[in-house]
N, CA, C and O atoms as a MOPAC input file, in Angstrom:
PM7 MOZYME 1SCF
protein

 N    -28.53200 1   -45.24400 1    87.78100 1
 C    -28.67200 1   -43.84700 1    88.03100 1
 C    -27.31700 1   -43.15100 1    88.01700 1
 O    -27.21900 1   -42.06900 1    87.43900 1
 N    -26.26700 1   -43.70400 1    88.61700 1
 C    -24.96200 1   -43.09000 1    88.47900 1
 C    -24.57200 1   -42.96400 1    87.01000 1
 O    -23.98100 1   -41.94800 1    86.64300 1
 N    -24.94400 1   -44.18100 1    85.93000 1
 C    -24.71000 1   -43.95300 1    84.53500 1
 C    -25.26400 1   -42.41600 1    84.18000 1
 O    -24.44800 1   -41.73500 1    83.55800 1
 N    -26.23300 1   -41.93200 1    84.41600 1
 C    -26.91900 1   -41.06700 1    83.48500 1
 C    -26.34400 1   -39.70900 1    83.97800 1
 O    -26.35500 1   -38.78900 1    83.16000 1
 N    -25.69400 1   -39.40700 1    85.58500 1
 C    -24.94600 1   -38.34200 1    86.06700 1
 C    -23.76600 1   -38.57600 1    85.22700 1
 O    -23.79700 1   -37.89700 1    84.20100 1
 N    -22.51500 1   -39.48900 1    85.37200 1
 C    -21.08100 1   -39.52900 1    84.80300 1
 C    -21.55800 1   -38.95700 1    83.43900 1
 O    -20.88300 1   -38.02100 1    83.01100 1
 N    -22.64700 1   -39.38200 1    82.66200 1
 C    -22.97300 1   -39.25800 1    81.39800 1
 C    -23.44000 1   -37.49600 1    80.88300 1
 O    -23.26100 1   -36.75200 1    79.91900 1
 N    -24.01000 1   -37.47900 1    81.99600 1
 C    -24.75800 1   -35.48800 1    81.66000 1
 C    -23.94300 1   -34.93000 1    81.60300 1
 O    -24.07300 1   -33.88100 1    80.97200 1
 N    -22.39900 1   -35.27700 1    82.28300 1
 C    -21.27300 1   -34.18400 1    82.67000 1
 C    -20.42100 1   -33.88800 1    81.15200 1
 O    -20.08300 1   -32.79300 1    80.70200 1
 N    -20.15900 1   -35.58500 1    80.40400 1
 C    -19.30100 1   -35.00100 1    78.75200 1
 C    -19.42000 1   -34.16800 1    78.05000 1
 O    -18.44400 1   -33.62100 1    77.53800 1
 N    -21.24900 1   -33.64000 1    77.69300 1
 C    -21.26600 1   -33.07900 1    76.68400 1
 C    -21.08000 1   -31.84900 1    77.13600 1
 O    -20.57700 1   -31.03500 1    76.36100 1
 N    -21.46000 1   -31.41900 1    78.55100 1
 C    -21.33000 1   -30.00500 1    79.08700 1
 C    -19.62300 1   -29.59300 1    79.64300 1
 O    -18.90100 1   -30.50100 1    80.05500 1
 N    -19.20400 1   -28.37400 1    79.59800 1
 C    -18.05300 1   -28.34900 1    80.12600 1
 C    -16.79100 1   -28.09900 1    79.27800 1
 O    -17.10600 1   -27.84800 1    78.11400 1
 N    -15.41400 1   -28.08800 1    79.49900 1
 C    -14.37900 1   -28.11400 1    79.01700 1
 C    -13.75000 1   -28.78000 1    79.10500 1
 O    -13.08300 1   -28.94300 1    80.12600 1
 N    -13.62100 1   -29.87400 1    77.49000 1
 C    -13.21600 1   -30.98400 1    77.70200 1
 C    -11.47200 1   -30.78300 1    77.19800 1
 O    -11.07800 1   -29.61700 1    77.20100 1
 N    -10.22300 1   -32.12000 1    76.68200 1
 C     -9.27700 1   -31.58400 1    76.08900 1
 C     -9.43200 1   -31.60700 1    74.49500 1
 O     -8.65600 1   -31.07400 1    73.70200 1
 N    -10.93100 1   -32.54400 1    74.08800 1
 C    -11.04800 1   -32.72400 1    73.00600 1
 C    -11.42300 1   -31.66400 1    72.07500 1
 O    -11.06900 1   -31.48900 1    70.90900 1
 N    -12.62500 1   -30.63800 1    73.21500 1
 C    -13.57600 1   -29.93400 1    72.83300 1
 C    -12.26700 1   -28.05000 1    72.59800 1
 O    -12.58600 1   -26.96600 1    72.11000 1
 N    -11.04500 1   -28.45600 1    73.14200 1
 C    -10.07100 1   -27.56000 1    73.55000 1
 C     -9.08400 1   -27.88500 1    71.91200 1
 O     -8.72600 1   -26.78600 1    71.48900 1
 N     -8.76100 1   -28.65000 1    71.28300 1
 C     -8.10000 1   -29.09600 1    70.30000 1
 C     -9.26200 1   -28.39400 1    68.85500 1
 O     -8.79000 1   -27.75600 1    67.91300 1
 N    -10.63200 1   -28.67500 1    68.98900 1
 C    -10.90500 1   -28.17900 1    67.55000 1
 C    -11.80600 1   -27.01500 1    67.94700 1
 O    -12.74200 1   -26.64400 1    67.23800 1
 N    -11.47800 1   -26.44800 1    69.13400 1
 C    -11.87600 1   -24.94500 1    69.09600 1
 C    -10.36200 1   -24.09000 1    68.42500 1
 O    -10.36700 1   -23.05300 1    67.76100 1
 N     -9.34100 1   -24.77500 1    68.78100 1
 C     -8.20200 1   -23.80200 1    68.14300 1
 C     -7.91500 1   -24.28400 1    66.64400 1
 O     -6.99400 1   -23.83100 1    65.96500 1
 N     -8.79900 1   -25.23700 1    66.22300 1
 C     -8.71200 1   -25.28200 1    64.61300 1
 C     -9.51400 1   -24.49800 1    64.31700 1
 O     -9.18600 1   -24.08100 1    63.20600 1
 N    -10.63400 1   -23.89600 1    64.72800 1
 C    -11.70400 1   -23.21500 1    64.08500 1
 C    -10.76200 1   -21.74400 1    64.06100 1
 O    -10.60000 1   -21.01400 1    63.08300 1
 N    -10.12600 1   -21.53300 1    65.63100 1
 C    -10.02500 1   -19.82400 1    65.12600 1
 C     -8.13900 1   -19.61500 1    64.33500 1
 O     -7.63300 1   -18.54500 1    63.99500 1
 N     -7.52400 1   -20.94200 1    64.25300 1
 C     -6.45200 1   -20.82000 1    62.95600 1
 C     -7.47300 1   -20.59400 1    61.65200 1
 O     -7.22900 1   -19.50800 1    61.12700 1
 N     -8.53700 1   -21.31600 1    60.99300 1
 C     -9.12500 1   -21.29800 1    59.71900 1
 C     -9.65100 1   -19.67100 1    60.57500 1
 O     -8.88200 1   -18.86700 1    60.04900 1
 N    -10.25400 1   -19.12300 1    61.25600 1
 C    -11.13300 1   -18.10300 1    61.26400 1
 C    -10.24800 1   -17.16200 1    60.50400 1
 O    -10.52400 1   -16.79500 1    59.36100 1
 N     -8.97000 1   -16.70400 1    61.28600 1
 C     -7.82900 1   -15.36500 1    61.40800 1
 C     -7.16800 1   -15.79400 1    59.70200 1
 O     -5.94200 1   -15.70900 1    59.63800 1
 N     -7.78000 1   -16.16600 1    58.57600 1
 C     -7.57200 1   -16.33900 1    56.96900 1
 C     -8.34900 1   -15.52700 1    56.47000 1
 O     -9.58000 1   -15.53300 1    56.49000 1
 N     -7.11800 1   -14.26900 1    55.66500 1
 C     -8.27700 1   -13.68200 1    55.48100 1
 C     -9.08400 1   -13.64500 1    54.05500 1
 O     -8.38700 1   -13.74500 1    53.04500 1
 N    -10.06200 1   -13.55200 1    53.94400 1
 C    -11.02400 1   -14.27200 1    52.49800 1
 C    -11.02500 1   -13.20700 1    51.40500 1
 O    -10.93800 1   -13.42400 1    50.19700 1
 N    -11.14800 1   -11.88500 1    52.08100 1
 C    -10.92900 1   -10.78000 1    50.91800 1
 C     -9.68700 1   -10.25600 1    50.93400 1
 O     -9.15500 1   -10.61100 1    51.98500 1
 N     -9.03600 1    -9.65700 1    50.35500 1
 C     -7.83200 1    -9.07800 1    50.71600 1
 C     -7.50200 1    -7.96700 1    49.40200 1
 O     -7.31700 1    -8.27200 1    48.22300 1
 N     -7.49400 1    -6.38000 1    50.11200 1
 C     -6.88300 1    -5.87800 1    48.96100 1
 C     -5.86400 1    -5.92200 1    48.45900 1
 O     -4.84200 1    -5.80700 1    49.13600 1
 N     -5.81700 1    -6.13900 1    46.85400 1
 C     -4.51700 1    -6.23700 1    46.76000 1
 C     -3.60600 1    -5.08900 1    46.26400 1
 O     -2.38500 1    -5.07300 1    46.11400 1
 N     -4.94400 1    -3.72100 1    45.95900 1
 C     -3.98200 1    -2.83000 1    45.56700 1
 C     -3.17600 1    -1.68000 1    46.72600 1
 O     -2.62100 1    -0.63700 1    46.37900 1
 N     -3.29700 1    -2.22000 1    48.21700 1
 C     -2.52700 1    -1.70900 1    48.99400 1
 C     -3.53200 1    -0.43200 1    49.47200 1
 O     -3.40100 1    -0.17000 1    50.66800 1
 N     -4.35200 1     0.27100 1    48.86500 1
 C     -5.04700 1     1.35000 1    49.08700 1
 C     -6.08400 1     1.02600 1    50.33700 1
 O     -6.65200 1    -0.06000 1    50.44500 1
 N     -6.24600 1     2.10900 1    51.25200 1
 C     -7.22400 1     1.60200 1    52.65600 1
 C     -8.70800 1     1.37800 1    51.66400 1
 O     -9.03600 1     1.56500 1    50.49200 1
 N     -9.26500 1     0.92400 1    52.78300 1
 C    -11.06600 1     0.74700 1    52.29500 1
 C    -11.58100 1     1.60400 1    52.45600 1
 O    -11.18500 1     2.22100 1    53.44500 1
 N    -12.71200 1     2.22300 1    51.71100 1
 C    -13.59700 1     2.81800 1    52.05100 1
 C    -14.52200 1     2.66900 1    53.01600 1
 O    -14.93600 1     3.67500 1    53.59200 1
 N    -15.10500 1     1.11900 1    53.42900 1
 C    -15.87300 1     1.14200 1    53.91500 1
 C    -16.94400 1     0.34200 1    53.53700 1
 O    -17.72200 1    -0.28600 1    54.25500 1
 N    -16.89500 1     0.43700 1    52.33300 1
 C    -18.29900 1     0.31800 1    51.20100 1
 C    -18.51100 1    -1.25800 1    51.39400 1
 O    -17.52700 1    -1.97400 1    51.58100 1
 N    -19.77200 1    -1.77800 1    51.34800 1
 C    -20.07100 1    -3.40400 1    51.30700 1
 C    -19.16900 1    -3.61100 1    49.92900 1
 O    -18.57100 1    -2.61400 1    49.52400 1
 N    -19.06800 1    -4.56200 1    49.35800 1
 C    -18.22900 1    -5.49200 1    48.32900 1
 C    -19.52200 1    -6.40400 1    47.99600 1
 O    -19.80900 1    -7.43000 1    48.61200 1
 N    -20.51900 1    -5.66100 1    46.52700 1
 C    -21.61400 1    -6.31900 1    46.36900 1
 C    -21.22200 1    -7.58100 1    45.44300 1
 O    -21.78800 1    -8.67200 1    45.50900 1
 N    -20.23700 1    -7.28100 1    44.63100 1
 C    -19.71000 1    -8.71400 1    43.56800 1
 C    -18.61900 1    -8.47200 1    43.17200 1
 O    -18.21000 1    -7.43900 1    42.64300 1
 N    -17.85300 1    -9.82000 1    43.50800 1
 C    -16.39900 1    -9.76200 1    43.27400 1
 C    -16.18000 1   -10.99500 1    42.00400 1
 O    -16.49900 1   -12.18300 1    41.95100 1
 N    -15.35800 1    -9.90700 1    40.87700 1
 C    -15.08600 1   -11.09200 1    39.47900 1
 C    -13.81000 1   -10.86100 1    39.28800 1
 O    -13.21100 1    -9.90400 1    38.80000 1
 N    -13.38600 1   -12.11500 1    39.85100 1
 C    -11.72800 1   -11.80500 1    39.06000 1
 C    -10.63000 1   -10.61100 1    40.03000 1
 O    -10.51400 1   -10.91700 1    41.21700 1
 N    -10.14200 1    -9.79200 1    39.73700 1
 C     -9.76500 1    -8.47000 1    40.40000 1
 C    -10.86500 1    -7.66300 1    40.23900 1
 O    -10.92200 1    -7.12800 1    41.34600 1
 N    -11.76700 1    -7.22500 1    39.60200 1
 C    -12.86500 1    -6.20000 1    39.69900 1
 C    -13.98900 1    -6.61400 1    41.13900 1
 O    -14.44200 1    -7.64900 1    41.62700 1
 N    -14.07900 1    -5.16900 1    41.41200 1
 C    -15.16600 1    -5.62900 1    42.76700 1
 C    -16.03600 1    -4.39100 1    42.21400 1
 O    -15.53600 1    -3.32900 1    41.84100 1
 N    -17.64100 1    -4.73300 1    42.21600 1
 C    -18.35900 1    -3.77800 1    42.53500 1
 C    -18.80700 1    -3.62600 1    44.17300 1
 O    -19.10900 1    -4.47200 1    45.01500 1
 N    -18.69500 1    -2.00400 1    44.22300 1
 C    -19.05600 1    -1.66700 1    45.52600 1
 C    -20.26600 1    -0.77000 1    45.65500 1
 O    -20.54600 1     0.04700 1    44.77800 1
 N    -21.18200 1    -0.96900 1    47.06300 1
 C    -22.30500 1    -0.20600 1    47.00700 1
 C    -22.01800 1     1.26100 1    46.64800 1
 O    -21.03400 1     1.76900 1    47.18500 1
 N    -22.58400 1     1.83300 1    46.00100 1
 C    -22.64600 1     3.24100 1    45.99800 1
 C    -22.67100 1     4.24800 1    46.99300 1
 O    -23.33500 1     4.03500 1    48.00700 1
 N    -22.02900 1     5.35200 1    46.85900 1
 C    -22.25800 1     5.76800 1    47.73400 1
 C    -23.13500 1     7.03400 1    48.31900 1
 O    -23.83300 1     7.23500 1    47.32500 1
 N    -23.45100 1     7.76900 1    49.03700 1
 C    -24.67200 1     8.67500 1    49.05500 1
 C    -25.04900 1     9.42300 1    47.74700 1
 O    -26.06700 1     9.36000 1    47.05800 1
 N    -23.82800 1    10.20100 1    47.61300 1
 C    -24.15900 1    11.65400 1    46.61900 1
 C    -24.26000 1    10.50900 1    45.24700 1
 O    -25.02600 1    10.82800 1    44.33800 1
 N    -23.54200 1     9.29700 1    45.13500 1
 C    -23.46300 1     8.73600 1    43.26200 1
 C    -25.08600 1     8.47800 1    43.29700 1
 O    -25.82900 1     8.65100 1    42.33100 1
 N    -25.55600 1     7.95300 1    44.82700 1
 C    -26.82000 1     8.01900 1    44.74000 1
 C    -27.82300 1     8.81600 1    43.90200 1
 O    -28.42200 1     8.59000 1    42.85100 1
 N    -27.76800 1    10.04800 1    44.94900 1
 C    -28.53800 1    11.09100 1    44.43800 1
 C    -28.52400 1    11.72700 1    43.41100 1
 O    -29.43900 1    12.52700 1    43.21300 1
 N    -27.10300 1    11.50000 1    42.10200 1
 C    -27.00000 1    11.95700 1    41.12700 1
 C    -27.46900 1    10.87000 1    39.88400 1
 O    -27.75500 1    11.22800 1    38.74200 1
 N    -27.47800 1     9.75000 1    40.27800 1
 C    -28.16000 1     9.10800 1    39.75700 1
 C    -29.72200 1     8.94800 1    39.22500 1
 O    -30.26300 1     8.62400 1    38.16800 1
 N    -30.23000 1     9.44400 1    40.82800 1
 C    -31.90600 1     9.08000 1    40.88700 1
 C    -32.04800 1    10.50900 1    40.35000 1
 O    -33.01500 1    10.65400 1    39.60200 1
 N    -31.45800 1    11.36100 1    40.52100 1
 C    -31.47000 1    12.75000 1    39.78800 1
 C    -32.13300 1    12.65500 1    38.49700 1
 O    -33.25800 1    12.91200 1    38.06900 1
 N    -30.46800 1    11.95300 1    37.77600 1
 C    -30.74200 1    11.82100 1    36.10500 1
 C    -31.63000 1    10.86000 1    35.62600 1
 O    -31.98000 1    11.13400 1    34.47800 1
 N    -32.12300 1     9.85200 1    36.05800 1
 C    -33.35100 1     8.96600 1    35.80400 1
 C    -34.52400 1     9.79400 1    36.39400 1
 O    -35.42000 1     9.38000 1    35.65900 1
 N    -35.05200 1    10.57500 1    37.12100 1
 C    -36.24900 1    10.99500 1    37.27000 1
 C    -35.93400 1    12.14800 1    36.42600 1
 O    -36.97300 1    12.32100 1    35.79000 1
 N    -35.26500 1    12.85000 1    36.13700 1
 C    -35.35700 1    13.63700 1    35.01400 1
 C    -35.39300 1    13.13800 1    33.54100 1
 O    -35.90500 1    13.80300 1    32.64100 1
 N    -34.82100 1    11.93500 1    33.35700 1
 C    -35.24900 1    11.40700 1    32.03600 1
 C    -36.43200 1    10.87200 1    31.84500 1
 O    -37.01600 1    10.52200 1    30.81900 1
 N    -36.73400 1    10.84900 1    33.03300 1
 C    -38.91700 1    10.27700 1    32.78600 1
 C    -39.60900 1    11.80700 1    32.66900 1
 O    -40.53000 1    12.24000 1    31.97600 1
 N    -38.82400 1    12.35300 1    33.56600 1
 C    -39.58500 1    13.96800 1    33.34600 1
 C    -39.48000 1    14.54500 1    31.88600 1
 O    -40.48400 1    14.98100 1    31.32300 1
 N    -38.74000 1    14.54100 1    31.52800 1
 C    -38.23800 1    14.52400 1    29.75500 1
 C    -39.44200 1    14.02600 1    28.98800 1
 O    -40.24200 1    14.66000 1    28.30100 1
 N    -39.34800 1    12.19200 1    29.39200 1
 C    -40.13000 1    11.26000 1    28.36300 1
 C    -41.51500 1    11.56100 1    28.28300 1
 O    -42.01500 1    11.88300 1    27.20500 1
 N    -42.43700 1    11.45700 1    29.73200 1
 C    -43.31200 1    12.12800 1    29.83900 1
 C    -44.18900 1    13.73300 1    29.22800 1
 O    -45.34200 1    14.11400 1    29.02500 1
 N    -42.94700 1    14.21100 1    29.14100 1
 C    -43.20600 1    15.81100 1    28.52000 1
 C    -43.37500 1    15.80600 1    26.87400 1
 O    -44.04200 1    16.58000 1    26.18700 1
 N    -42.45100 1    14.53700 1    26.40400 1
 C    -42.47100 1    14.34800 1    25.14000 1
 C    -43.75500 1    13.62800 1    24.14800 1
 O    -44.23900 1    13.82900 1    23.03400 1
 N    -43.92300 1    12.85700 1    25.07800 1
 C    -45.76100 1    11.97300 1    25.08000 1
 C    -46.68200 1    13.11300 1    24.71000 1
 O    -47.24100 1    13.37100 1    23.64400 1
 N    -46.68900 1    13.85400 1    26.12900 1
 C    -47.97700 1    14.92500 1    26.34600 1
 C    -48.23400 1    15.88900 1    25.12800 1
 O    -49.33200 1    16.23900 1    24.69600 1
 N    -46.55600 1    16.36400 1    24.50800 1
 C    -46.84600 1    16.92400 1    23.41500 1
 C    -46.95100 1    15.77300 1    22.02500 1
 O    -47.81700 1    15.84300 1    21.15300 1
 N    -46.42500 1    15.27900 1    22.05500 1
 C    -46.52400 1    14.40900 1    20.34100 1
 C    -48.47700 1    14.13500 1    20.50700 1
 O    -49.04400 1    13.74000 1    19.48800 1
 N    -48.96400 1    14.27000 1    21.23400 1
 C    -50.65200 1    13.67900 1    21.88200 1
 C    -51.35900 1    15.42500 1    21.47200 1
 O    -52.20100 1    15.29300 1    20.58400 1
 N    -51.25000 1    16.44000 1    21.76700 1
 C    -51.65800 1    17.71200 1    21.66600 1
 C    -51.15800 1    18.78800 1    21.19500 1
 O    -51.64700 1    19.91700 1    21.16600 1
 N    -49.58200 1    18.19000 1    20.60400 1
 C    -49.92100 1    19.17000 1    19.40600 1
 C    -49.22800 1    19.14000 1    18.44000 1
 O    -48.00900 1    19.03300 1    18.57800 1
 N    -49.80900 1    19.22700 1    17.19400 1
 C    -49.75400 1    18.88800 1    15.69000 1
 C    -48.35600 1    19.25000 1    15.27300 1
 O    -47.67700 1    18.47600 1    14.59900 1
 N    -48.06500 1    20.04100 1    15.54200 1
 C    -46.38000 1    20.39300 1    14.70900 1
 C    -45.48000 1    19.53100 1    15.67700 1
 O    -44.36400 1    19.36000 1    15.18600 1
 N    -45.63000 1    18.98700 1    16.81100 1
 C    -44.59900 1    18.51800 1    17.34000 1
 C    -44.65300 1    16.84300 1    17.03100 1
 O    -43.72300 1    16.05300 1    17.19400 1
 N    -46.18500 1    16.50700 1    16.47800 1
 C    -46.36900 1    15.19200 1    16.03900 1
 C    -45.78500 1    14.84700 1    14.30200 1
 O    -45.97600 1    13.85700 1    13.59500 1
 N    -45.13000 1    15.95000 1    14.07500 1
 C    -45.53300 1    16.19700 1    12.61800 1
 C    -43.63600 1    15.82600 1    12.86100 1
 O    -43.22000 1    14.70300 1    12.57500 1
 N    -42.91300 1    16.64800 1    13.26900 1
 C    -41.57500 1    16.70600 1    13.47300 1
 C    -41.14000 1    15.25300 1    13.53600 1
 O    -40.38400 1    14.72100 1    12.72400 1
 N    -41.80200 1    14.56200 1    14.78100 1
 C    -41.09800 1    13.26800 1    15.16000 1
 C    -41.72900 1    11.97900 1    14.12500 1
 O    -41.18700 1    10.88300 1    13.98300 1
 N    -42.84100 1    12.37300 1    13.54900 1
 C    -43.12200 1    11.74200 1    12.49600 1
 C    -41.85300 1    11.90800 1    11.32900 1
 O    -41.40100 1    10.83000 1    10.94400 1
 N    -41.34600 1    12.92700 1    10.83700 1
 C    -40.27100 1    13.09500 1     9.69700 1
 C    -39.09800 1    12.58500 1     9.91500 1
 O    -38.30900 1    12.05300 1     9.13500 1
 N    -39.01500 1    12.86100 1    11.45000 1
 C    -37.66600 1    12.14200 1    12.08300 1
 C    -37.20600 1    10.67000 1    12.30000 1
 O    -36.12300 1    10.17300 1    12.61100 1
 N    -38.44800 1    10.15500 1    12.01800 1
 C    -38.20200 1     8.70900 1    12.69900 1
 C    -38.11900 1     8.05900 1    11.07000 1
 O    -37.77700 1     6.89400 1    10.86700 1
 N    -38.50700 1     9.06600 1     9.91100 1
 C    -38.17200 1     8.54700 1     8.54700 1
 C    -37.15200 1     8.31200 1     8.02200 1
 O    -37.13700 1     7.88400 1     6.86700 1

C-alpha cells in the first residue's frame, strides 16, 4: 500500500525533470515561423497560402463587396442575354452572325 502512495505522487506535481523540457518547449515556442520580411506592419489579415515570398491574404471587406458586385452583375448580364437570344428574333439573328 505504501508502493501505490510514493507512486501517485511522480506523475502529479513539479518535478526537476518535468522543469528541464517545459523550458525546451517555450525556447522552440518564442521561433518565429512567419516573419515579414518586407519590414512593413501587418494588416491583420489571416495568411491563407504562403509560396515562396508571395502570401495570399484573406480579402478584405470592401475587395469583398466589389467583387460579389461584379460577379452578380455578370450573371445579371448572362441571364438577360439568354432571355433575349430565346424571344427575340433580331437579337438571335445578331449572335448567330457573330459567332460566324
Amino acid at each position: 500500500m505504501d508502493e501505490t502512495k510514493s507512486s501517485s505522487g511522480k506523475g502529479m506535481g513539479a518535478s526537476q525533470g518535468s522543469q528541464k523540457l517545459g523550458g525546451e518547449q517555450s525556447q522552440k515556442s518564442k521561433k518565429k515561423k512567419w516573419t515579414n520580411k518586407s519590414g512593413a506592419p501587418s494588416d491583420g489579415r489571416e495568411v491563407l497560402l504562403k509560396v515562396g515570398g508571395l502570401e495570399y491574404k484573406a480579402p478584405g471587406r470592401r475587395q469583398r463587396v466589389v467583387l460579389g458586385g461584379i460577379v452578380l452583375g455578370g450573371n445579371l448580364i448572362l441571364v438577360l442575354a439568354v432571355i433575349l437570344y430565346f424571344y427575340n428574333p433580331s437579337f438571335k439573328e445578331f449572335i448567330i452572325h457573330v459567332g460566324k
